[in-house]
C-alpha positions in Angstrom: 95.0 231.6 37.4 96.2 231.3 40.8 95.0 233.3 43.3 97.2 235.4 46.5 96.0 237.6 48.9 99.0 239.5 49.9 99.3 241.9 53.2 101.0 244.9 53.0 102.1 247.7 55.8 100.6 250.9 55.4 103.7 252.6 53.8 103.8 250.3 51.0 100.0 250.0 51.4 100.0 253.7 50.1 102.7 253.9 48.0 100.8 250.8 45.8 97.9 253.1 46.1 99.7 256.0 44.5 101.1 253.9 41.8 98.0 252.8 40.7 96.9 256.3 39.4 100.2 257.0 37.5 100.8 254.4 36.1 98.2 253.1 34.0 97.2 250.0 36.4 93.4 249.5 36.6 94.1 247.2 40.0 96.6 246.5 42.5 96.8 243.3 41.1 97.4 244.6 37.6 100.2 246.2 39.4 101.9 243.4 41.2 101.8 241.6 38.3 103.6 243.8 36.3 106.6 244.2 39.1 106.9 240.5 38.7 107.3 240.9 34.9 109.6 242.6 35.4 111.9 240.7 38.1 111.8 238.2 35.9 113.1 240.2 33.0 115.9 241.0 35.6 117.1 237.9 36.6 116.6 236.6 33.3 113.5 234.4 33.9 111.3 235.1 30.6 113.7 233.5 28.0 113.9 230.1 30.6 117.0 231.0 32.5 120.8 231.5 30.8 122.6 229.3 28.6 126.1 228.6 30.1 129.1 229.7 27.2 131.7 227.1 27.5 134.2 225.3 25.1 131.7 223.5 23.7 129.1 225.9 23.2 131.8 227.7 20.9 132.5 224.8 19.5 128.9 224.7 18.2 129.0 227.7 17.5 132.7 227.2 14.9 131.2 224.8 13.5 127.2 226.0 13.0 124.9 226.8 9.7 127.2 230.2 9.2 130.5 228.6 9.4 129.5 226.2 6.8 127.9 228.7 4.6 131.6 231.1 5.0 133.5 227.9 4.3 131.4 227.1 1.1 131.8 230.9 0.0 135.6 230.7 0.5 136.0 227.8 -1.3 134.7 229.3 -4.5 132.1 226.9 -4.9 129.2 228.4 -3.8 126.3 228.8 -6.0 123.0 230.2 -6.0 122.0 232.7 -3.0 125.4 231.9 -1.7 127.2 233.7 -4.2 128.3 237.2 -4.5 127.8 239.4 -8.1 
């Protein structure tokens, strides 16, 4: 785990302080780390960053496992699973 020592003004000193009673954190590192969370979360950061939609993410899309599967239903020859009573 890497390690930060982090300087703060006394304003933000104190209002770290204050958070740390209400809001569950046993430290003020408990703390920062959850702020970072959730920045992260924000600028969508957990899931590894955005995929980019273009034309050719649609066209994976047209022609994925459930296009196949709504072709193969429509054509009448779907068996099994696939099939409706």
């Amino acid at each position: 785990m890497a390690t930060m020592n982090i300087s703060l003004n006394d304003t933000l000193g104190d209002y770290a302080q204050e958070r740390l009673g209400c809001g569950g954190f046993s430290n003020a590192s408990d703390y920062l780390r959850s702020l970072i969370r959730k920045d992260r979360l924000i600028r969508g950061l957990a899931s590894g960053g955005a995929t980019p939609v273009d034309a050719g993410f649609w066209q994976a899309m047209r022609s994925g496992p459930v296009s196949k599967c709504r072709r193969i239903r429509q054509s009448g020859h779907s068996r099994g699973w696939l099939s409706r009573p």
